[in-house]
C-alpha positions as CSV (number, residue, x, y, z in Angstrom):
1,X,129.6,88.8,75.0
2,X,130.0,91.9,72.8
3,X,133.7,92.0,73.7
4,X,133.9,87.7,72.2
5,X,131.6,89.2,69.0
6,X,134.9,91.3,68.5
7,X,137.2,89.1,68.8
8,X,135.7,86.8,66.1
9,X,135.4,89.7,63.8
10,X,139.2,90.6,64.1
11,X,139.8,86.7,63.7
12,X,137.5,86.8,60.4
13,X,138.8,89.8,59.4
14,X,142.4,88.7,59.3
15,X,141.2,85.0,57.3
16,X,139.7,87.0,55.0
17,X,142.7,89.0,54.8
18,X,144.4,85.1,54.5
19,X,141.2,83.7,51.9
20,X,139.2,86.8,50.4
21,X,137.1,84.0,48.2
22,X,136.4,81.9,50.6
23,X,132.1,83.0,51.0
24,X,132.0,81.1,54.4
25,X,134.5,83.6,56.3
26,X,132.5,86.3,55.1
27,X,129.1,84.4,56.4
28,X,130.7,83.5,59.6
29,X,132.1,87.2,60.1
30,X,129.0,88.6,59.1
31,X,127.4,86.3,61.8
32,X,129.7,87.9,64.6
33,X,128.2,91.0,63.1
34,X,124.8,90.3,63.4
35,X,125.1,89.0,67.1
36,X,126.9,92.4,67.7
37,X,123.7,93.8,66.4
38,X,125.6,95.7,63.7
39,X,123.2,95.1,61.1
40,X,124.9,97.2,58.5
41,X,128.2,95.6,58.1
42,X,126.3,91.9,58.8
43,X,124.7,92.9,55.7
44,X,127.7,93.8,53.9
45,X,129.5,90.6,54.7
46,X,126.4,88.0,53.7
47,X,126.2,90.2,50.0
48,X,129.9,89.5,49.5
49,X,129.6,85.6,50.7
50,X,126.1,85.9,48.1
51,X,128.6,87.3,45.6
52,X,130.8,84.6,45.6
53,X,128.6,81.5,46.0
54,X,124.8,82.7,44.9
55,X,123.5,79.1,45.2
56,X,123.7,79.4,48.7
57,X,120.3,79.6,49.9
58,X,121.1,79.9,53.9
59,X,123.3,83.6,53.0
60,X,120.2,84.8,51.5
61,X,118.3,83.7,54.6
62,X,121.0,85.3,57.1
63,X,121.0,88.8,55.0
64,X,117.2,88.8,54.9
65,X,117.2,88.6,58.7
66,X,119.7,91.0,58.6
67,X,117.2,93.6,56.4
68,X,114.7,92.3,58.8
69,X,116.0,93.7,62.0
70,X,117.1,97.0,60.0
71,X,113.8,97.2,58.8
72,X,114.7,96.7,55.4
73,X,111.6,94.7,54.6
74,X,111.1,95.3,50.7
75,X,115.0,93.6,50.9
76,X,114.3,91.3,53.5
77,X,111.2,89.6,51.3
78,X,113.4,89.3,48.5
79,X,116.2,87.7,49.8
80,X,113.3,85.1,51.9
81,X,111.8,84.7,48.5
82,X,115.9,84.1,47.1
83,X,116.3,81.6,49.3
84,X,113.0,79.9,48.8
85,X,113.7,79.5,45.2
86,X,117.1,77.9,45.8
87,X,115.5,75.3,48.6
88,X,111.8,75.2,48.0
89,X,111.3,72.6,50.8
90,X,113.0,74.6,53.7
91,X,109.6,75.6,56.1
92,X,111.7,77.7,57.9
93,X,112.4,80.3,55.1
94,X,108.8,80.9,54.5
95,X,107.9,81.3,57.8
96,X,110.6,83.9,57.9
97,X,109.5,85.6,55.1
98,X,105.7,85.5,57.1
99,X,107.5,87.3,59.9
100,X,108.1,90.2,57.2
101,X,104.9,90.1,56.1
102,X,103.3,90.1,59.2
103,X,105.1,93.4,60.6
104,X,103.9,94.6,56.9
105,X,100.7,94.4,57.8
106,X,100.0,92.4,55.6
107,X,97.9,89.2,57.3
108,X,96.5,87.3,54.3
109,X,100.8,87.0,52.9
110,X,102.0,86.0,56.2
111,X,99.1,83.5,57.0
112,X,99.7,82.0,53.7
113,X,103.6,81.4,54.7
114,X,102.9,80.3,58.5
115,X,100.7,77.8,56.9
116,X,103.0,76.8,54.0
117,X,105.9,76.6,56.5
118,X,103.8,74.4,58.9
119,X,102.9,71.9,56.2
120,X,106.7,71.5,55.2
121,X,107.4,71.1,59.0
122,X,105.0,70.5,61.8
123,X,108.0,70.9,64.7
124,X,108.2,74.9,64.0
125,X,106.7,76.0,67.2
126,X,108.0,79.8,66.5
127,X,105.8,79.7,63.1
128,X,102.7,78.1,65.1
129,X,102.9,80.8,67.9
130,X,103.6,83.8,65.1
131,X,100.7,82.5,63.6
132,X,98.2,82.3,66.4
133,X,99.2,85.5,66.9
134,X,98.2,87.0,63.7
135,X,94.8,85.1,63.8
């Protein structure tokens, strides 16, 4: 897999080379990152597709992940919280941003998103289990 992760970067790479505005070759590229688990240079590409479209709620989400699995959590929070703003009735971001908070520690936060995120949208099995789980 790792060596079809590198491929697609060195595709991206060369349409942004083509399209250096164009925020979804960043995302994408950043995606290959991410599965590549190169968390550092995910993180670069989502801020540059977040620099040139900001009202994209889903980059927010991707980079937050991103901080997530870096254990960037402080960053991680407020990119959840970003994208929250920018698509208040998306149940996956907050249940997202309850992950965070639950490997914070900090139980009354996260149980407040599971629950929020479950309202929104009953079929988010992850959320349910996370939240049994911090119960």
């Amino acid at each position: 897999m790792k060596d079809q992760h590198d491929a697609a970067i060195s595709d991206y790479t060369e349409a942004i080379r083509l399209e250096p505005d164009d925020a979804v070759v960043f995302s994408n590229r950043g995606n290959a990152y991410y599965a590549n688990d190169q968390y550092d240079a995910a993180i670069n590409d989502y801020t540059e597709a977040i620099r040139l479209k900001p009202d994209d709620a889903f980059y927010y989400k991707n980079r937050g992940y991103a901080y997530y699995l870096n254990e960037q959590d402080d960053a991680a929070i407020s990119d959840y919280t970003e994208a929250i703003r920018l698509e208040p009735d998306n149940g996956d971001f907050y249940g997202y941003r309850g992950q965070v908070y639950k490997q914070l520690g900090q139980k009354k936060q996260a149980i407040q998103d599971f629950e929020k995120a479950l309202r929104m949208d009953t079929d988010l099995e992850w959320v349910e289990q996370e939240l049994d789980e911090i119960r």
